[in-house]
Structures are given as C-alpha cells and as structure tokens.
N, C-alpha and C positions, 0 to 999 in steps of 0.2 A: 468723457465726452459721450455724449448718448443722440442720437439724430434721430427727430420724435418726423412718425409721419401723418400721426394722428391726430395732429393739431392744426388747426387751421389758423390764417390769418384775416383780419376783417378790415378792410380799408375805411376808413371815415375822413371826409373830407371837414376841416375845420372852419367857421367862416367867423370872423372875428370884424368888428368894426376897427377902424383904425383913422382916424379924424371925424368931423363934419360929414362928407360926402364921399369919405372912402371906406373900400374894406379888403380885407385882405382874407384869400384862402390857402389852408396848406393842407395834406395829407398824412396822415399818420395811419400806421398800421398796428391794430391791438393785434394781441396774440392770444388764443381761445386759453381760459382757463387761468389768466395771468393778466396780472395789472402792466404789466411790460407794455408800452408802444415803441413802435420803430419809426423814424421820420422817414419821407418818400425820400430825401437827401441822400440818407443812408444807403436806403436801397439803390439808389441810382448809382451810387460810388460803387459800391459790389456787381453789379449789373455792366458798368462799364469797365471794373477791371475783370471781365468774365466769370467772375465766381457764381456757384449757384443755389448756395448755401450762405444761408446766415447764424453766427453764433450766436445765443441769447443770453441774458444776462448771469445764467445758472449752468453754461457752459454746452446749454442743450445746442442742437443745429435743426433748423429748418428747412426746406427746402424754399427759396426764393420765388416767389410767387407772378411769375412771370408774365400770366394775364394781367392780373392788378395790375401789375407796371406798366403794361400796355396800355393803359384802360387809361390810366393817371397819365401819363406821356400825352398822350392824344390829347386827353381836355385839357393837358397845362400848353401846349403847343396852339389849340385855339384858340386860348386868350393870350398867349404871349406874353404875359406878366403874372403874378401874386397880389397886385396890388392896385386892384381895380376902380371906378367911379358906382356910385352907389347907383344910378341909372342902368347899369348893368347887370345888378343882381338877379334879376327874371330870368338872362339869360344863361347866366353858370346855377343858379337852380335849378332850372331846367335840362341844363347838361347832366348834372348832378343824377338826376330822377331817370334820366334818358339812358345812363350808365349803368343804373342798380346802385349806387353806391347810398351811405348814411350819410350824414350831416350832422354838426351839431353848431 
C-alpha cells in the first residue's frame, strides 16, 4: 500500500441525454495519470462513513478530495435530482462553468 500525494483528482461532470426531453448528470472523478474514475457515489459512501482516503485500483491511497465533494454536493442539492428536463440544461451548464468544473 503506498499513499500517493502527488496525484491529483479532476472532477468531470457527465451530461448524457436520456430520452426526448431529458438528460441525466453524474460525476466522476479521474485520477491524474491513470485511466482509473471514481463515481461521486463512491465517494460519498467513504465521506459519510468518515474515511479520508480512498483506495485505488492498484492498492495506491489518495487522499479524498474533500472540496470536490463539496463543490458536487452543493450543485447535486440544487437541482435535487440526476435526471433533469432538457429546458434546464442552461442552468446546470452554467452551474457547471460557475463551479470550475469539466464536462463532457
């Protein structure tokens, strides 16, 4: 087990169409250096059972990145769902851009 602290995490929020008139975002975290993502799920599970660290697929540890999750909490709390009306897209874009985060 090795606890790297020199790696960083890069939060990207996902937007994926999901019918007609809906679409759906989620969050995933790359991890510098490595094809590896973590879902915001994930984190949230370790975050609420206080851990502060995540193990990574190669046994490495990170430190949990605790602004992100901040950052991500807050705009999944302002829209209150994952699975929004396509008339809404301007405004979690804009959250999006408002945050500093990526998109794809």
């Amino acid at each position: 087990m090795k606890l790297l602290n020199n790696k960083f995490f890069e939060p990207t929020v996902k937007v994926t169409g999901s019918g007609i008139d809906w679409f759906e975002f989620d969050v995933v975290y790359k991890v510098e250096g490595s094809d590896e993502e973590i879902s915001h799920a994930r984190f949230k599970k370790l975050v609420l059972e206080g851990q502060k660290f995540i193990r990574l697929k190669k046994g490495e540890l990170l430190p949990i990145p605790q602004a992100f999750y901040d950052q991500i909490e807050a705009m999944s709390e302002e829209f209150d769902t994952k699975k929004l009306h396509l008339a809404q897209m301007p405004f979690v874009m804009g959250e999006i851009e408002r945050q500093g985060l990526k998109s794809q």
